[in-house]
C-alpha positions, 0 to 999 in steps of 0.5 A: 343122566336118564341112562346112567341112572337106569343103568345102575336100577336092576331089572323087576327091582320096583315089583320085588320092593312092593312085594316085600313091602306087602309081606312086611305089612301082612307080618307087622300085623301078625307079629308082636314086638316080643316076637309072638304070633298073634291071630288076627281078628280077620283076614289081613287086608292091605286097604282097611275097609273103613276109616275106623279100621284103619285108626284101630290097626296103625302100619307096623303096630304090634298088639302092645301099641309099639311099632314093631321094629324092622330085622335088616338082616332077615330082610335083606335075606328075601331077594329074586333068587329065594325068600326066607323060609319063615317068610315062605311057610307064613305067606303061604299059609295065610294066603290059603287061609284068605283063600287065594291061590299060592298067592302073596296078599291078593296077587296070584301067581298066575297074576304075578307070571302076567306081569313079570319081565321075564325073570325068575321062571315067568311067563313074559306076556309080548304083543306078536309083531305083525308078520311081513308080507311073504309069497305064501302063507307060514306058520309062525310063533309069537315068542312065548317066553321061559325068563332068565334063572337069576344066580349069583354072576362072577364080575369080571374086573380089570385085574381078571383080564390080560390087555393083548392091545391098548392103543391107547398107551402105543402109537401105531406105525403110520399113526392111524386109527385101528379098529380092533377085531379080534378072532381065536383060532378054531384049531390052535387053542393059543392063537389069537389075531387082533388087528394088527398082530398074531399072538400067541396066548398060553392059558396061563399068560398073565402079561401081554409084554411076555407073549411071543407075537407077529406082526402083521406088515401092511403096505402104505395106505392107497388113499391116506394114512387114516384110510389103512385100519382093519375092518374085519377078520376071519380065519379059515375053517382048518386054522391055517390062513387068516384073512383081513379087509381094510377102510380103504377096501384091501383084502389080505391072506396071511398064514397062520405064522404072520406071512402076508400071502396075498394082498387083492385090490378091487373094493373101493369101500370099506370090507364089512364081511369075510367068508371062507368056504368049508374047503378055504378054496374061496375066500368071498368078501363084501364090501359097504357099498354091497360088492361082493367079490370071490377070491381064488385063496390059492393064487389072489386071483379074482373069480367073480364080481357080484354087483347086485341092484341093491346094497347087500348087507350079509352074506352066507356060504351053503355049499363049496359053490353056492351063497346066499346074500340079504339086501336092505329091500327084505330079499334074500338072494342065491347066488353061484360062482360062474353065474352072473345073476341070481339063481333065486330072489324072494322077499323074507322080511318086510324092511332091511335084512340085516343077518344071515346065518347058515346051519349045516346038520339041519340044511337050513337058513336063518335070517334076522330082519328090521321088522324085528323077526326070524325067518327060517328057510329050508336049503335051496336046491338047483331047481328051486328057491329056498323052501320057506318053513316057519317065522319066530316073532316077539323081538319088539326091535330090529334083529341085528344078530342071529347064530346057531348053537354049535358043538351039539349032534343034531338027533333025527329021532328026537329033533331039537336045534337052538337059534340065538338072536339079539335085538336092539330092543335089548334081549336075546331070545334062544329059539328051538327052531323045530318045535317053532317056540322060544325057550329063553328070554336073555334080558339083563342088558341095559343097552341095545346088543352089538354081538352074540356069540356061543361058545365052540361047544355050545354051552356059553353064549356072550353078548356084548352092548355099549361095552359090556360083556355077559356070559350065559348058560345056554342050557339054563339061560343064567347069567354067569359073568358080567364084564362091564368096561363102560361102568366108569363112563355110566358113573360120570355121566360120560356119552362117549361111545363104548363100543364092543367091536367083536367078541371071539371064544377060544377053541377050549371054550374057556377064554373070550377075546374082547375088542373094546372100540377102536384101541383095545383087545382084552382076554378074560378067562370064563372057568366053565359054567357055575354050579346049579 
């Protein structure tokens, strides 16, 4: 009950019914019931300095001995997003006339900015998150933090979406459990690929019975029938082949028009990850039990097997050859194929890694830890371990994803690169990794966050927790739509598990595909970003 309830209470609303509770006192008090000003015969004080003055000026009494009545309509008027004008120009004046500083009956704004969660503009004041014991001595930023612009967010409902799968309501060939991915491709702005299927989506479909589809066969499960769902996705960079790891560790080619290519054998755990270099030559996979192995794409033969002393949690390619893995004792490791042991290890967070991401316009790598920090590491050369450049702290939580802004031209001249990463303390921050502080403080989950993901031209970013998905503008940190499957499950009071399993943007940065769980993909349509 304690979560349902705190789901439906929105963030700061305890401060904004006090203040309008203060400013309702300050006008009750200066207003008659006729409606005219009248000058008080002092300053307006909240707690009357003595008990006679608290029995000659009762709470909403006008100077005709009547309480005054309450305008709903006008009240209601003063919300986060702007305040009545009136009430604007009349808080203000008195507020210099009692000689506080733009402040609202003895709380200064400065005061107020110490005290806010982040919204509106404020300063969120956070506790810096001890640094991790690194090899050298780094720079790091404590997370200032610039709240979210709170505007007006389009809900997304049910009949705004287009279900391409519901296992739900269908009965899968051999009975099993899927686990429902999904993945746009980067180049066909039409094509979809779910779990088990190609799609073929126009941008005006509105019924998935219509849309012309392939079905992508599998071969009976190795070990059982509950063994053979899908665990992972990924098309390759140019959009014409589509790789697939399942529960019981098969890795799959497939081309882009549903024909299996490949079907590679070697894992005996669950595929967790799938990497395709720039060219697609290589396809690295990795697997639960942290095996990571590197396919040759154009035969399914095996390149090599990497089989580090501990469980690998990430993986990220930097070069046609060369890549870089984090395990759960805090190091990150550079690896090359043809090299059986690491080039370079070094320790980047004090606990597990559990993200890496690579970003090619500035050679550089980023890392999100269980200590609740990013690490930021210049590009590793032959010679040399990665150069490490600075630490973003204020993340109060384990990181759990991180990504860097796509779609933007790096300028040598007047440098500035966005880094995106979420946490289970149930913000996202958006970091500019060049001048090392934190512009934006996303924070309007209830729930730890499952996935981020910007938008190929890097004005939207979607994150999804327990069911929920938000859209944001990156450049003003606004939220924009909210879809919130897991609302019926908060209401009853319902603990199930609503998991949001991927989130995907087409290449026109319009639609975002959603796996809900285990059984459902769901499109829905984002029209660009709202206006200021």
């Amino acid at each position: 009950m304690q979560e349902s309830f705190r789901a439906r209470v929105k963030p700061n609303l305890l401060i904004y019914l006090i203040q309008r509770g203060l400013q309702y006192e300050e006008l009750a008090s200066q207003i008659d019931r006729d409606g005219t000003i009248r000058e008080p015969a002092r300053p307006f004080q909240f707690l009357p300095s003595s008990p006679t003055a608290a029995l000659e000026e009762d709470e909403g009494v006008g100077s005709d001995g009547h309480h005054m009545e309450e305008d709903d309509e006008e009240n209601d008027s003063i919300t986060l997003q702007s305040k009545s004008p009136t009430v604007t120009s009349t808080t203000s004046a008195n507020a210099k006339k009692h000689g506080m500083e733009d402040g609202v009956n003895g709380v200064s704004k400065k005061r107020r900015k110490k005290s806010s969660n982040g919204h509106d503009g404020d300063v969120q004041m956070t506790d810096a998150v001890p640094s991790p014991p690194l090899t050298e001595e780094l720079p790091f930023t404590n997370g200032r933090s610039v709240g979210t612009q709170i505007e007006e967010p389009v809900e997304i409902l049910k009949a705004d979406t287009l279900v391409v799968e519901d296992w739900d309501q269908m009965v899968s060939e051999n009975g099993d459990e899927k686990t429902m991915s999904c993945a746009w491709n980067p180049v066909v702005s039409t094509l979809l690929a779910t779990s088990v299927r190609i799609w073929n989506v126009p941008e005006d479909a509105t019924s998935s019975e219509v849309l012309e589809h392939v079905a992508l066969s599998r071969e009976p499960s190795r070990t059982g029938t509950d063994k053979a769902k899908v665990t992972a996705i990924r098309w390759s960079p140019e959009g014409n082949k589509l790789a697939s790891g399942s529960f019981e560790g098969q890795t799959r080619i497939w081309s882009a028009d549903g024909k299996l290519e490949y079907n590679m054998f070697l894992h005996s755990a669950p595929i967790s990850s799938l990497k395709w270099n720039k060219s697609a030559s290589i396809l690295l996979t990795l697997s639960c039990d942290g095996k990571m192995i590197a396919w040759d794409a154009a035969t399914g033969e095996t390149h090599q097997v990497f089989d580090l002393e501990e469980t690998v949690t990430d993986i990220e390619w930097f070069s046609e050859s060369r890549f870089m893995a984090c395990g759960e004792s805090g190091n990150i490791h550079q690896l090359d194929i043809g090299v059986a042991k690491p080039l370079h290890s070094l320790l980047a967070h004090a606990g597990e890694v559990t993200c890496i991401a690579w970003d090619e316009s500035t050679a550089t790598v980023a890392t999100g830890g269980c200590d609740a920090s990013v690490s930021i590491w210049h590009k590793p050369n032959e010679t040399s371990k990665p150069d490490a450049l600075c630490k973003l702290q204020g993340h109060t939580l384990p990181v759990v994803s991180i990504a860097w802004q796509p779609g933007v031209e790096f300028i040598p001249a007047s440098p500035k690169r966005l880094l995106a990463s979420a946490s289970d303390d149930c913000t996202i921050r958006l970091w500019d990794v060049v001048s090392q502080t934190c512009l934006r403080v996303l924070q309007r989950h209830a729930d730890p966050i499952e996935c981020i993901c910007f938008s190929p031209d890097g004005s939207k970013l979607a994150s999804g927790a327990y069911g929920g998905v938000l859209v944001w503008k990156v450049e003003s940190g606004a939220l924009t739509h909210v879809y919130d499957r897991a609302r019926p499950h908060r209401k009853n009071g319902a603990e199930d598990s609503v998991e949001t399993s991927g989130l995907s943007w087409d290449e026109g940065s319009q639609r975002l595909a959603i796996g809900e769980g285990a059984t459902k993909c769901t499109v829905v349509r984002v029209c660009g970003p709202i206006a200021e």
